[in-house]
N, C-alpha and C positions, 0 to 999 in steps of 0.2 A: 504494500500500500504506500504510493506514494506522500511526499509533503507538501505544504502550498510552496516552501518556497521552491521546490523545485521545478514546480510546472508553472509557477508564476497565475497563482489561482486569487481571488478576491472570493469574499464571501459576505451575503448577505442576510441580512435577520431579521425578519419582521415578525412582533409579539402582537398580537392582535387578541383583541375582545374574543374574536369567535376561533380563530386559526392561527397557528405559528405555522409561518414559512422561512423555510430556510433554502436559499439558491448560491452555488460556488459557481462560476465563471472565471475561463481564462482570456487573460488578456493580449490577444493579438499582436503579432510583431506590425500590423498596418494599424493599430490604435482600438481595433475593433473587442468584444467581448461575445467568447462563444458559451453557454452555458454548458456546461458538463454534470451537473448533476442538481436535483429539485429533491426535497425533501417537506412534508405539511402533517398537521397534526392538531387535530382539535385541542382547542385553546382551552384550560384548566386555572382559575384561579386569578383572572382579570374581572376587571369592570371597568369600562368607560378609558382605556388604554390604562389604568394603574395595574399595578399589584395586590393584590387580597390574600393571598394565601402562597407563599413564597415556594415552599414544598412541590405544589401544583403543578406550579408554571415552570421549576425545574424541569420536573418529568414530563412536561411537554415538548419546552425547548428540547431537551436531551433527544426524546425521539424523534422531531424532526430534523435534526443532528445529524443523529445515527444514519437515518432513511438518506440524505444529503451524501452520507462518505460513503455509504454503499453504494449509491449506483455511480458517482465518480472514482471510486476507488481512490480514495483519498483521505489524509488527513489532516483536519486543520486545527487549527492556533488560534485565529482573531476573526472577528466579525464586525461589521458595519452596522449598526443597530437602529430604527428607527421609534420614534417616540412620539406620541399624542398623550392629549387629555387635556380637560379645562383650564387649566392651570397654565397650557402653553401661552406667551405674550409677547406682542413685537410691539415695535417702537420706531419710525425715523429719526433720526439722527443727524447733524453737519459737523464738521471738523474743519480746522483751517491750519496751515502749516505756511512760512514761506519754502520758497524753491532756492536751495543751497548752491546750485549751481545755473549755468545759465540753459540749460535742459533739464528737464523731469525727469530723475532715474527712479527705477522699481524703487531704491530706498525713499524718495520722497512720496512716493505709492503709498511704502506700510503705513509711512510715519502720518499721513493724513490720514487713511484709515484708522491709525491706532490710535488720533484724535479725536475721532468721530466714535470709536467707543470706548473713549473715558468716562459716557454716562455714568453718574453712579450707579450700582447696581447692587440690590437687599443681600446681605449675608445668604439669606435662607435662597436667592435663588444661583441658575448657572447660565453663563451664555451660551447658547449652542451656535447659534450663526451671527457671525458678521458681512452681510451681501451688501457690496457695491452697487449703486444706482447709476449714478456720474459724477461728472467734474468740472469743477470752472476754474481756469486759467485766467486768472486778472477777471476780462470784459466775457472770455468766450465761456458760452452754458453748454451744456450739453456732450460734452465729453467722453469718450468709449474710455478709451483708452491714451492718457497724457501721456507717456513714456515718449522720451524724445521730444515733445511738445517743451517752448518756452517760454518763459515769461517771470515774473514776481513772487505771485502770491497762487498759493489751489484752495480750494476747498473739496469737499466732499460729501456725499449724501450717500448714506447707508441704510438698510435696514436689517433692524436690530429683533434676532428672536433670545427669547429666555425661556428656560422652564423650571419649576421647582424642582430643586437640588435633591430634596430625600425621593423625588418622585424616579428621579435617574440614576439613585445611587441601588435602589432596590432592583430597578432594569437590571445594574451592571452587576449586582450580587449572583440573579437569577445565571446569566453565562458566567460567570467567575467559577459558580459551584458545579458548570459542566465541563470544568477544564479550560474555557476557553479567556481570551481578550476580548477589551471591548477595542476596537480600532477607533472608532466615533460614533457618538449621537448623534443621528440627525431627524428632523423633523417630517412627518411621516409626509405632509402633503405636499413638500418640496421635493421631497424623494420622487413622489410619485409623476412629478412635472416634469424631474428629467424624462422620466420612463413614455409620458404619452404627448408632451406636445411639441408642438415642430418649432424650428427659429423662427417661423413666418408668424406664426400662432403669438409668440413671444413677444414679436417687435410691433404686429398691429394690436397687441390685448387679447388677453384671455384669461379664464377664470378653473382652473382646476377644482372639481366639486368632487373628495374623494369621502364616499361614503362604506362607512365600513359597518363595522357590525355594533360597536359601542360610541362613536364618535364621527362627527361630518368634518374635514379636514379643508383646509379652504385655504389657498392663495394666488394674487391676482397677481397679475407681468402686465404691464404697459410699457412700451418702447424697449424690448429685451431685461427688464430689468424689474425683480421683485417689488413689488408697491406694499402690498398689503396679506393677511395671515394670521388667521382663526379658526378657532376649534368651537364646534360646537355638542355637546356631549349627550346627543340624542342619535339614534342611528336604525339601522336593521333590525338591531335585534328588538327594538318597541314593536314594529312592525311582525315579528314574530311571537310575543306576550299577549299582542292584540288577538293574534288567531289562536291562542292557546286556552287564551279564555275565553271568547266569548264561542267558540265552536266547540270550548270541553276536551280539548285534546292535548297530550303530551307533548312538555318543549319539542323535544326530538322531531316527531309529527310534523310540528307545526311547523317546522324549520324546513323538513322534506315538500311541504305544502308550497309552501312561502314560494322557495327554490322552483316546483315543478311545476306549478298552476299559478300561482298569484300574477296581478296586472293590474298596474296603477294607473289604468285607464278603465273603467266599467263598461264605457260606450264600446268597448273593444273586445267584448267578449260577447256570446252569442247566448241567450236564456235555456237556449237547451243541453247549452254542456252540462256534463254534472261529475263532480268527484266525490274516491271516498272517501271519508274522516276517520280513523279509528277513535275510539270512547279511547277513556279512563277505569282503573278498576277489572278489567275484564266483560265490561260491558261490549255489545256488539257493534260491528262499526253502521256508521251510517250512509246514506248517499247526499250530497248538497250540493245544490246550485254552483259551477264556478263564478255565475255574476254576482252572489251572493258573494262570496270572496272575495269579490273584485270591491263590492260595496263598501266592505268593512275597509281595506285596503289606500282605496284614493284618499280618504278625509286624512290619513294617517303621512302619507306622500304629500300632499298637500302643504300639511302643518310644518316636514320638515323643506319643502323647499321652501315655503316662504319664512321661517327660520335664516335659510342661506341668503334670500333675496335682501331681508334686513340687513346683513353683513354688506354684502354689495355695497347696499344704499350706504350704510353707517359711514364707506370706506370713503367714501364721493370720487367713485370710478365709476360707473355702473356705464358711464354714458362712452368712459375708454373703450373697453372689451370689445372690440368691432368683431373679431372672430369668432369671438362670443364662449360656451363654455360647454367646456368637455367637463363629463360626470363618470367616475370611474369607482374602482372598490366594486366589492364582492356585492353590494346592495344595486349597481349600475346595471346589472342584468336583467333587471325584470324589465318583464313589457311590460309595453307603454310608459316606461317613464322619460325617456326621450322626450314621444311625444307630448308628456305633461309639462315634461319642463319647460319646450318650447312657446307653450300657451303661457305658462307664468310670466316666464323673462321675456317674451319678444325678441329672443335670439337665437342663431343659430347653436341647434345642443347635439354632442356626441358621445358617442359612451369612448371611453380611451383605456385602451389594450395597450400594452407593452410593445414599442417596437424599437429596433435598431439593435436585435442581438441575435446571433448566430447559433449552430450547435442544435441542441432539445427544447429551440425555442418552441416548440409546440407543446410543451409543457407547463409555459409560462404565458402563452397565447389565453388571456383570460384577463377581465379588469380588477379580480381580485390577488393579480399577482403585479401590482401597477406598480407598490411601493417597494418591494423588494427585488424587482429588478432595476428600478428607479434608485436602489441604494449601490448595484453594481456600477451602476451610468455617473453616480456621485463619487462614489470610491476609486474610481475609475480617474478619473480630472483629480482627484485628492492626489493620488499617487502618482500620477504622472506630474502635476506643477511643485509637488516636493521635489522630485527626483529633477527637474529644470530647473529648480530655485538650489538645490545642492551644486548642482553642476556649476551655476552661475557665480555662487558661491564659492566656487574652487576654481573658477576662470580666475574673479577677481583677485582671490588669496595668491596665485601664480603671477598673473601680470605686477600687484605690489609687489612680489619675491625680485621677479625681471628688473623692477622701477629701481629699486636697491640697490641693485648689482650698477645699475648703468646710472646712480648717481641724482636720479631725479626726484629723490625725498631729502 
């Protein structure tokens, strides 16, 4: 059994309300990431992306673990980890710095960045992300990229996510106590934007709406660049509580229901279908309407999109998003919620699948695998702009060495 680092494998982790998935992928000598092995396992011991029962989610994590190195034949070390819950929080941010020299070098990069997050920040929480917006150069706005760029004075615009410390430190206990690293935390629904939308998607607006099982994950991109990023702590699985009681049926059931009949359009289904329900207790099952299902369902879709749409509005993008929004996560499947969404928002809506990976990607072809391949697409640019900022790193410490010898310090 091989190791990661010999195959040069990344590995991703996503603890979810309802599923832990676990995806290794190797990374391409053309830049690309082939998937080599998928591993999932129902989720034991979450609520609302936290922890409840530490034990649990062990022996969760661990088998979709296990399931992961069996069928890549591999074993790993560290993992990319993502992270929700209500608690997650962002914040814009500016920083001003002058320009040290008469060009912008990467170091006047960090140094404005690392001005822009000097916010203070509460003991009790941790920053996960620091993302770049733009920059302005004296008079000029709008900035990609200053490097080489001259003049005075930069500033910077960032935005800034946080999430409660003990909420990440329990994440990080859960893989600690299966052998493994944590590589990084990152935030489930920016994960999952690597994973489904395009650069075009990015630089006209769009709004990733990733619903999961215990949490609606949210964030907007206008002009390539993060704006806005909220959790909302409502999700799937109400929509599965909903059909457990009021049709009398076993979580389990209702979830199999949810998944193979539900549709959050009612107009969309036909009066004479009919499905069956299993009782409770050993009682006998029954037959019911799937419009009847559909009934209880829309009011339930409903509440949580227009939950997202208030984010929207709160963020005062709504009118950005010209591409409009992709809805993804394991709850992004049912019919008709597309077409519900697009009746809400007045925009263009898609469900968003993982794309841009090679190998078993037909394993991961599913909108419930959006974040954890969205964490190899993250991990992926983590490790490669370490390994160019190293390098850069050792240009510079060489050319000083040369400067020495030849007199010019």
């Amino acid at each position: 059994m091989s190791k990661v680092t010999d195959r040069n494998l990344i590995v991703g982790l996503d603890i979810g309300t309802t599923n832990v998935k676990a995806v290794v992928g190797e990374i391409l000598d053309d830049g690309g990431v082939s998937i080599v092995g998928v591993g999932t396992h129902a989720a034991r011991g979450m609520d609302k992306g936290g922890v409840n029962d530490l034990n649990l989610v062990v022996q969760s994590v661990q088998s979709a673990i296990n399931e992961m190195e069996l069928m890549a034949d591999c074993r790993v070390s560290s993992v990319f980890m993502s992270i929700s819950g209500r608690h997650v929080k962002c914040q814009n941010e500016q920083g001003m710095v002058p320009i040290n020299n008469k060009d912008v070098t990467q170091e006047d990069v960090d140094n404005v960045i690392h001005a822009a997050r000097s916010v203070p920040i509460a003991s009790e929480r941790r920053l996960l992300h620091v993302l770049p917006q733009e920059f302005t150069i004296d008079v000029q706005e709008g900035i990609k990229n200053p490097v080489g760029m001259a003049g005075v004075r930069m500033e910077a615009e960032a935005h800034i996510i946080t999430c409660a410390d003990d909420m990440a430190k329990n994440l990080v206990k859960c893989v600690e106590r299966c052998g493994l690293q944590e590589d990084q935390l990152i935030f489930s629904a920016l994960a999952s934007s690597y994973a489904v939308l395009t650069d075009d998607e990015k630089e006209l607006g769009a709004c990733v709406v990733d619903v999961g099982g215990g949490t609606i994950d949210i964030v907007i991109y206008t002009d390539g660049a993060i704006r806005h990023t909220a959790v909302i702590p409502v999700a799937g699985n109400q929509i599965t509580s909903d059909i457990a009681k009021i049709f009398r049926t076993p979580i389990s059931h209702a979830e199999e229901i949810k998944v193979n009949y539900a549709c959050a359009l009612k107009d969309m289904v036909s009066m004479e279908e009919n499905i069956e329900v299993p009782s409770v207790g050993g009682r006998p099952s029954r037959t019911m309407s799937r419009h009847t299902l559909a009934e209880v369902i829309e009011p339930r879709y409903q509440e949580l999109f227009e939950l997202v749409h208030e984010q929207i509005r709160a963020s005062g993008l709504e009118e950005q998003i010209a591409a409009g929004i992709v809805i993804t996560g394991g709850s992004a499947k049912m019919e008709g919620a597309v077409e519900f969404a697009e009746e809400l928002f007045h925009v263009p809506v898609r469900v968003g699948k993982p794309q841009g990976v090679k190998g078993l990607s037909e394993y991961v072809d599913d909108p419930g695998f959006a974040t954890v391949v969205g964490l190899l697409q993250y991990g992926k640019e983590h490790i490669q702009s370490r390994q160019s900022a190293k390098q850069q790193s050792g240009d510079g410490l060489w050319h000083r060495i040369q400067s020495w010898f030849k007199g010019e310090f």
